[in-house]
ROSE-4610 file (N, C-alpha, C; in Angstrom, 1 decimal, always signed):
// ROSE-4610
residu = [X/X/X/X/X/X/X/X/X/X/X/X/X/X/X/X/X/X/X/X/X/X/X/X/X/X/X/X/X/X/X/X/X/X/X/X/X/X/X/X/X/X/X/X/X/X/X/X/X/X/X/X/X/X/X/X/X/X/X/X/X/X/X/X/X/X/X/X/X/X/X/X/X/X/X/X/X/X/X/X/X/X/X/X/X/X/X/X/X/X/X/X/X/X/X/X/X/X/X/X/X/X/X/X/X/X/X/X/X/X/X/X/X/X/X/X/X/X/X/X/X/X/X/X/X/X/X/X/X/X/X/X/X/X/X/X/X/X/X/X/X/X/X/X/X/X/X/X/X/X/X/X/X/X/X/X/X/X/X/X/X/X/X/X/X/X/X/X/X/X/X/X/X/X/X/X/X/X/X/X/X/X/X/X/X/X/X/X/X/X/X/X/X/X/X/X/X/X/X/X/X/X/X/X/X/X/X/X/X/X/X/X/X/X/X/X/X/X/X/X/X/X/X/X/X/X/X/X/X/X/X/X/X/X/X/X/X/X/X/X/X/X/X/X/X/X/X/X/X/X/X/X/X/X/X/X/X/X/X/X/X/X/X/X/X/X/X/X/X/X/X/X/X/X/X/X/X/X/X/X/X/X/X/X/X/X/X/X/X/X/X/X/X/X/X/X/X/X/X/X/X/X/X/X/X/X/X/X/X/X/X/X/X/X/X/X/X/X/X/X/X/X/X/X/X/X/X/X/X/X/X/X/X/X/X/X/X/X/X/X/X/X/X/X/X/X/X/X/X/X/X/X/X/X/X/X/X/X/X/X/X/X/X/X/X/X/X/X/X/X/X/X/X/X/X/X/X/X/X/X/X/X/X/X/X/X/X/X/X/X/X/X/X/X/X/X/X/X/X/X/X/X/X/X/X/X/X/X/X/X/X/X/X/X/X/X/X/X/X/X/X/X/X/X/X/X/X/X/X/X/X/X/X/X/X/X/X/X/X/X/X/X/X/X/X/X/X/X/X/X]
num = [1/1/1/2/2/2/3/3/3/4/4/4/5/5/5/6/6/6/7/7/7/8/8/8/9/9/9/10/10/10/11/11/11/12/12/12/13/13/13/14/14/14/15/15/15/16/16/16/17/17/17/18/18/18/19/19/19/20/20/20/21/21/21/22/22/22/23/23/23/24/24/24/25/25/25/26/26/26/27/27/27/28/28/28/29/29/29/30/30/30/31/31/31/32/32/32/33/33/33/34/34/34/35/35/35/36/36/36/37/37/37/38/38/38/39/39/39/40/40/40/41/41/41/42/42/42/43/43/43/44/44/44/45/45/45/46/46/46/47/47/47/48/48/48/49/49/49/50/50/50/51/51/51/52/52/52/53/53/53/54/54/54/55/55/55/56/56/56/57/57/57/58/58/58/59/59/59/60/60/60/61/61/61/62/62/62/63/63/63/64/64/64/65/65/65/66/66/66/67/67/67/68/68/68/69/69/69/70/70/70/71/71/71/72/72/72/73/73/73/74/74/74/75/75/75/76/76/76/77/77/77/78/78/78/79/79/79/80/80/80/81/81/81/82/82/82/83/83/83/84/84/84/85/85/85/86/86/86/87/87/87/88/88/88/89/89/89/90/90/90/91/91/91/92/92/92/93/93/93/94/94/94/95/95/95/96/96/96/97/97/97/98/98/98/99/99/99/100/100/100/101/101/101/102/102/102/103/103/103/104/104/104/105/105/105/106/106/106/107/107/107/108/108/108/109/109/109/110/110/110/111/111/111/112/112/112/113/113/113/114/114/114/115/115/115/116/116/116/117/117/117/118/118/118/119/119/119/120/120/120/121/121/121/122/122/122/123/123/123/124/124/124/125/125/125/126/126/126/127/127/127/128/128/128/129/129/129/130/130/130/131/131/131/132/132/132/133/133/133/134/134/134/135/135/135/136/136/136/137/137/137/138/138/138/139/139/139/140/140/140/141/141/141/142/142/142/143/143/143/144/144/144/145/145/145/146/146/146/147/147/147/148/148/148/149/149/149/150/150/150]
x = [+34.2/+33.0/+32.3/+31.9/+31.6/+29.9/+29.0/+27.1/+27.0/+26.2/+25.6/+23.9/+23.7/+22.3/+21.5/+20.6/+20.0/+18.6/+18.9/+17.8/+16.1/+15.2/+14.1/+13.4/+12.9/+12.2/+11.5/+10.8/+9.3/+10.5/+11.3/+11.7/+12.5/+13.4/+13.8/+13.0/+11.7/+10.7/+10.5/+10.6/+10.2/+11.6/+12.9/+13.8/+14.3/+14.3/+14.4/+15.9/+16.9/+18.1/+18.9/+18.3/+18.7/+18.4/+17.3/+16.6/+17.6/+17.8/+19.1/+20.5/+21.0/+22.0/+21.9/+21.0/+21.2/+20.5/+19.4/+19.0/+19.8/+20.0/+20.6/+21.7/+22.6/+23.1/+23.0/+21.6/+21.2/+21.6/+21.2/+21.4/+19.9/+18.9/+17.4/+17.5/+18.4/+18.2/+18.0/+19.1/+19.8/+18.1/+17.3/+16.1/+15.4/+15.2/+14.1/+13.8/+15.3/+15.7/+15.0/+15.5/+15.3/+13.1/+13.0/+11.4/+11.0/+11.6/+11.0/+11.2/+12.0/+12.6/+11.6/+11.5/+10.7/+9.2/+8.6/+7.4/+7.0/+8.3/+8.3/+8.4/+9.3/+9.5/+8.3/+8.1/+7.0/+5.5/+5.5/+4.2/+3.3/+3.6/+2.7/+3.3/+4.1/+5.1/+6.1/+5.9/+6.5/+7.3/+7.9/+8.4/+7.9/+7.9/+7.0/+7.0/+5.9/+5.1/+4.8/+4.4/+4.0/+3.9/+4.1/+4.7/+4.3/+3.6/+2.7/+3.7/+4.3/+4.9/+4.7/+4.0/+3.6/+4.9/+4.5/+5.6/+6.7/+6.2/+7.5/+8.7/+8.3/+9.2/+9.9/+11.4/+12.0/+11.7/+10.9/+10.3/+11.4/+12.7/+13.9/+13.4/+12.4/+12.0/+11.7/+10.4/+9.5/+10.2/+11.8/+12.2/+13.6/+14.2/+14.6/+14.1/+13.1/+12.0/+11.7/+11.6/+11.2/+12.3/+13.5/+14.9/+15.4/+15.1/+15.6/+15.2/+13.5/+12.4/+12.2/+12.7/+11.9/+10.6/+9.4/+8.1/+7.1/+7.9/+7.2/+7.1/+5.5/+5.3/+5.2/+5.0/+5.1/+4.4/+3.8/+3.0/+3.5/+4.2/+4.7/+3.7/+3.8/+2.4/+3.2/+3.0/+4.0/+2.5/+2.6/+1.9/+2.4/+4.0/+4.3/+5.2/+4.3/+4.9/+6.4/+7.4/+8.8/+9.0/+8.5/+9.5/+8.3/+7.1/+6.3/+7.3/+7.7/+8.1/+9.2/+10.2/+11.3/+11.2/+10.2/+9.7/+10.1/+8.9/+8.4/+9.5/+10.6/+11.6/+12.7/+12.7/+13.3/+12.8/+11.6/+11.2/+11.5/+11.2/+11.6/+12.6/+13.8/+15.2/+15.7/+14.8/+15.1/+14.3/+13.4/+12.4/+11.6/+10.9/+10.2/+8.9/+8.3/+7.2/+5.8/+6.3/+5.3/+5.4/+5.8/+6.1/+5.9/+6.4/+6.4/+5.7/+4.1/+3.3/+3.8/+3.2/+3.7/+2.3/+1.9/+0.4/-0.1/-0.1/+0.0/-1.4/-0.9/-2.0/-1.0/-2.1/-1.9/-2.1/-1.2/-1.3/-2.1/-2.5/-3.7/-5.3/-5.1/-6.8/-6.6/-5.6/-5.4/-6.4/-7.0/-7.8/-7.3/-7.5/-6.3/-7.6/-8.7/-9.1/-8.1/-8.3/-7.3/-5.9/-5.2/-4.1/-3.6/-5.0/-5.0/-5.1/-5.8/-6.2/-4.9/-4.1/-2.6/-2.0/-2.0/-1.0/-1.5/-2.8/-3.7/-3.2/-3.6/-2.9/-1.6/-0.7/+0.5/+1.0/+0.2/+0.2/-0.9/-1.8/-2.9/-2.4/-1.5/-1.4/-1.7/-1.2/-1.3/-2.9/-3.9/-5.0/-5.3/-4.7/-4.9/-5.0/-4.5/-4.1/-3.3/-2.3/-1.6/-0.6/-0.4/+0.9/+1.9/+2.9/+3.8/+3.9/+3.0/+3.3/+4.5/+5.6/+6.4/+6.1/+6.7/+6.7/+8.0/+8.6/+10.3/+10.4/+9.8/+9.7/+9.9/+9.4/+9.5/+10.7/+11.2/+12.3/+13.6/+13.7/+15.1/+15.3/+14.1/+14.2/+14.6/+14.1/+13.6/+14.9/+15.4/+16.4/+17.8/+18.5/+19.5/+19.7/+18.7/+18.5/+18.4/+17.6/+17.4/+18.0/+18.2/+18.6/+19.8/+20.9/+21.4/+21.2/+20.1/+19.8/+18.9/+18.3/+17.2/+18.4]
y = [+7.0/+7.3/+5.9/+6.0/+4.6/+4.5/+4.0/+4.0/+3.3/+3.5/+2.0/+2.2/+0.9/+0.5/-0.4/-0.4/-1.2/-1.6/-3.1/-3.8/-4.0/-4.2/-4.0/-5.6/-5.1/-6.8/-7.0/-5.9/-6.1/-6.7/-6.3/-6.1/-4.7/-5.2/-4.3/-2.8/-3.2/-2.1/-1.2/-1.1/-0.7/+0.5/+0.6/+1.0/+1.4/+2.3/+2.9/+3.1/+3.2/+3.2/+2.5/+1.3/+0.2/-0.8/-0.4/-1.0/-0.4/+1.1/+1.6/+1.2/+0.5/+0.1/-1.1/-1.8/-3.5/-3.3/-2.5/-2.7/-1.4/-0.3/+0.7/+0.9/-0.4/-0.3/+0.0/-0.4/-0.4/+1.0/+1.0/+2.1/+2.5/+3.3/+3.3/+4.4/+5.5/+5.8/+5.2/+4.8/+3.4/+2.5/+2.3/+1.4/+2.1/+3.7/+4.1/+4.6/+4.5/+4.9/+3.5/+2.4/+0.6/+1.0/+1.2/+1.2/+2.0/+3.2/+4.3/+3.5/+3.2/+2.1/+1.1/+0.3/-0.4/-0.7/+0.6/+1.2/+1.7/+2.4/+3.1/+1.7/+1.1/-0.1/-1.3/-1.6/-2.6/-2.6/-1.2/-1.0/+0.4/+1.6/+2.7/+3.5/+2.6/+3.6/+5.0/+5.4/+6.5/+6.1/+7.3/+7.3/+7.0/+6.7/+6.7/+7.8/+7.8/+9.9/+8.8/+8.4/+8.4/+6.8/+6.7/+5.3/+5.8/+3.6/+3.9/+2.7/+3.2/+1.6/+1.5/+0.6/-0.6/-1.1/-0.8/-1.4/-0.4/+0.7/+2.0/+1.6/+1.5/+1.5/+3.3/+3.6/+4.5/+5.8/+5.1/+5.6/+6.1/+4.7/+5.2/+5.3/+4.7/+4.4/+5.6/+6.2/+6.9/+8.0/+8.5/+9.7/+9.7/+8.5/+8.5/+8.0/+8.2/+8.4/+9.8/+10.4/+12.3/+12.9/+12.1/+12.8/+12.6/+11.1/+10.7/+11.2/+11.4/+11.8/+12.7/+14.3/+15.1/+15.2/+15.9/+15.8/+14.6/+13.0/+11.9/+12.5/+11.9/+11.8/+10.7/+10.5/+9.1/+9.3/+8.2/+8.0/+6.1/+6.9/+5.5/+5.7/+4.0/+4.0/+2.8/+2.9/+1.7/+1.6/+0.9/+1.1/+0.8/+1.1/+0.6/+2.2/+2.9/+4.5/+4.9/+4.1/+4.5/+4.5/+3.8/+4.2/+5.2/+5.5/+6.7/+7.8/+7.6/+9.0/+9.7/+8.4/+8.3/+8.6/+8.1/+8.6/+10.1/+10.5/+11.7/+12.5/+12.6/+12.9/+12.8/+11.9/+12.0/+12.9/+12.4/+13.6/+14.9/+15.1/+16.9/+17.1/+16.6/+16.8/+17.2/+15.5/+16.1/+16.9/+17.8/+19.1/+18.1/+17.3/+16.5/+16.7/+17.3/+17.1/+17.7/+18.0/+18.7/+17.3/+16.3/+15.5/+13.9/+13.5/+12.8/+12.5/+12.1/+12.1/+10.3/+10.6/+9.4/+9.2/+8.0/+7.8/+6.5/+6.7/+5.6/+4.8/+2.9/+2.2/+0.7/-0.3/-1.5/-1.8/-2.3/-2.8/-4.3/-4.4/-5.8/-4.9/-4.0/-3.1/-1.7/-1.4/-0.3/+0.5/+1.9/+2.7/+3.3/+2.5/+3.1/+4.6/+4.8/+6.8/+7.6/+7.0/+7.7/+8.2/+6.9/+6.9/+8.3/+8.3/+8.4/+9.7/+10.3/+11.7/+12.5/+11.7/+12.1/+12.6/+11.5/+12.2/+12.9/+12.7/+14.2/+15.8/+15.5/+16.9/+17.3/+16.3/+16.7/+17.2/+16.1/+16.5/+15.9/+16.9/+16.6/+15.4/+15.2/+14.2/+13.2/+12.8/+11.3/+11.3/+12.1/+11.4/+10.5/+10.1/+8.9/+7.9/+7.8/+6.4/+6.0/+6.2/+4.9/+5.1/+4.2/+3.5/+2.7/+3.1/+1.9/+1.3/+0.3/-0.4/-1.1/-0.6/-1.3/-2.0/-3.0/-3.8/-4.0/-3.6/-4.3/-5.6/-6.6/-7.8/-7.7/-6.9/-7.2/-6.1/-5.0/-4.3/-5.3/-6.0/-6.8/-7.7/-8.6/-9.8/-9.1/-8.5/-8.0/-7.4/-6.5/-5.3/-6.0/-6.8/-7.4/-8.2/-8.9/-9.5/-9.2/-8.0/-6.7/-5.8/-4.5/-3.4/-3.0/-3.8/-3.9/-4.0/-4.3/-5.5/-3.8/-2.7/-2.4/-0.8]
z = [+10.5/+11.3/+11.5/+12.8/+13.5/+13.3/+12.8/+12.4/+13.6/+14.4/+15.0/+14.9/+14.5/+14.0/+15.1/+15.5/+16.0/+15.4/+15.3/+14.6/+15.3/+14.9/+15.4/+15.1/+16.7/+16.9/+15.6/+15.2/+14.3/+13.0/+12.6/+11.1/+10.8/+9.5/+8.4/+8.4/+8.2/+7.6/+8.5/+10.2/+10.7/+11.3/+10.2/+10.4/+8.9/+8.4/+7.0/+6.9/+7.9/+8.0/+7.5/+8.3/+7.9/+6.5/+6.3/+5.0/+3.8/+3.7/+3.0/+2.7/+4.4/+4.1/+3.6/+4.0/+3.1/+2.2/+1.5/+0.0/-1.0/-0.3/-1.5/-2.5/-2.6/-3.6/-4.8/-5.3/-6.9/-7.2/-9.3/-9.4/-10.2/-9.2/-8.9/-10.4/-10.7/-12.2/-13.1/-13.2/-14.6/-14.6/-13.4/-13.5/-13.9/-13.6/-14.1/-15.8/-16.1/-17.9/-18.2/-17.2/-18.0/-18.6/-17.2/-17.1/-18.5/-18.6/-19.4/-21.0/-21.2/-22.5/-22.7/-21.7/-21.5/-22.1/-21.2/-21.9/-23.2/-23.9/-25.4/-25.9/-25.8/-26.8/-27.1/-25.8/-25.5/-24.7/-24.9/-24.3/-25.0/-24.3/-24.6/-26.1/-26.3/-27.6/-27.3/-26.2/-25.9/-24.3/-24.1/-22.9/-21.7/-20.6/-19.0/-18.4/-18.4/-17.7/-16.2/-15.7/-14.4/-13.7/-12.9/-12.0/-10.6/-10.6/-9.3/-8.7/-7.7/-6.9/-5.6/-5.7/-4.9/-3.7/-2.8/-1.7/-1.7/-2.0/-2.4/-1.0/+0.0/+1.5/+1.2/+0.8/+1.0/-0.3/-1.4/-2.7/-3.3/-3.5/-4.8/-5.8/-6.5/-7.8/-8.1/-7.3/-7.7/-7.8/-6.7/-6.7/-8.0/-7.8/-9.4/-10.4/-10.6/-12.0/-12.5/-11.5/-11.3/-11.7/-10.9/-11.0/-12.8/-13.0/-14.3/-15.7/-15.7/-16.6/-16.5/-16.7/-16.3/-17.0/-16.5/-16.1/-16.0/-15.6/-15.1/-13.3/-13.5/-11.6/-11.8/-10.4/-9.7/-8.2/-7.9/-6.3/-5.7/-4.8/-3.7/-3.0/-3.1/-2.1/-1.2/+0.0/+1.3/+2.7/+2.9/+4.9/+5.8/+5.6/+6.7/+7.5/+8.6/+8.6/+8.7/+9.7/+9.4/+7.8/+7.1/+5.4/+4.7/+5.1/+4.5/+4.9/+6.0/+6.8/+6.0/+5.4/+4.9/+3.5/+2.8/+1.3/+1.6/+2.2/+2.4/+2.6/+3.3/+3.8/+2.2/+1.6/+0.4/-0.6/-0.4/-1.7/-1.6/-0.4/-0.1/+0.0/+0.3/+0.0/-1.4/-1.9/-3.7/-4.2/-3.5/-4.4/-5.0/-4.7/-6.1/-5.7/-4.3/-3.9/-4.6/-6.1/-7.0/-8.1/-8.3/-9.1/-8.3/-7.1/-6.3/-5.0/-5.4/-4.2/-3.3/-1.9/-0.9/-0.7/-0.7/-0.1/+1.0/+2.1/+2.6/+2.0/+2.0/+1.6/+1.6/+1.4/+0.8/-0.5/-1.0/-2.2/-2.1/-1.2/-1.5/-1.5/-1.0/-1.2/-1.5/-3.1/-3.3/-4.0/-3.9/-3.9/-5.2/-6.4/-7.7/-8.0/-7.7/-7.8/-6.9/-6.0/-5.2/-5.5/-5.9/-6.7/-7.9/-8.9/-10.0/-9.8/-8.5/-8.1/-7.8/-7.1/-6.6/-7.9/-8.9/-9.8/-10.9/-10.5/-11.6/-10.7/-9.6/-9.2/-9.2/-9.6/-10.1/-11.9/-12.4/-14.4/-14.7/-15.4/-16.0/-16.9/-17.3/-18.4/-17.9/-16.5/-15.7/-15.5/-15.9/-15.7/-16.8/-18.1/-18.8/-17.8/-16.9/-16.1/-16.5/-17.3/-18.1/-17.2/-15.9/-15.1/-15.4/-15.5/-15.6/-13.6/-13.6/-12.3/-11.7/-10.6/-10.6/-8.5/-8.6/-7.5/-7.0/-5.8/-5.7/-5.7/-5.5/-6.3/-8.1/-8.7/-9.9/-10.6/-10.3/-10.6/-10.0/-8.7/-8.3/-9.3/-9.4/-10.7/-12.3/-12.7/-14.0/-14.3/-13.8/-14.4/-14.7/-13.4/-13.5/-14.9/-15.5/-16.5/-18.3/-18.2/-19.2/-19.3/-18.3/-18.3/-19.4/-19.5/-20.8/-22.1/-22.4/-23.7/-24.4/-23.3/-23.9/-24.5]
């Protein structure tokens, strides 16, 4: 089967297709176990109940975190609408839309009540606030390096 892609003047972002094909390799589980480890070991003592990521674009993290942890939510938050559309579109494929809120926003002026409201209405637990924050900047660096070790 023959794909043809056409690239967009603006960018990557404005084409979720294509962002898939050149970023989806990883394996967005295997990262969310790293994260959850992560957190028990060197942070909250326990496992990761809820993750807020920042720059979600297609929301792998947040939908294999849900998929990985059962009863961790998670809220992707992106502003750019082709990959909201696409979150949104993922989640519901994978049923997670009771666990996996999509919010549009910037992470340079993010509205963290807002945030915090999303995943209260998903599990009262997440209203602790306690987020494990992830950035695809900081999961591409971070995991290749650790994810074994933990």
């Amino acid at each position: 089967m023959c794909v043809s892609v056409q690239a967009s003047a603006k960018g990557v972002y404005d084409d979720p297709r294509t962002y898939e094909l050149a970023f989806g390799f990883r394996e967005f589980e295997k990262e969310a176990r790293f994260m959850s480890a992560l957190s028990e070991r060197m942070g909250t003592g326990r496992p990761m109940t809820s993750l807020l990521e920042l720059g979600a674009g297609p929301a792998w993290h947040s939908t294999a975190t849900a998929t990985a942890l059962p009863g961790a939510v998670a809220v992707a938050v992106d502003n750019a609408a082709p990959m909201l559309a696409r979150a949104r579109e993922r989640v519901a494929h994978a049923e997670l839309t009771d666990r996996v809120a999509v919010v549009e926003g910037d992470m340079t002026s993010l509205d963290a009540t807002a945030v915090i409201d999303e995943a209260t209405k998903m599990n009262k637990d997440a209203a602790r606030g306690e987020f494990i924050l992830i950035t695809v900047w900081a999961i591409r660096r971070l995991t290749p390096c650790f994810v074994d070790r933990l």
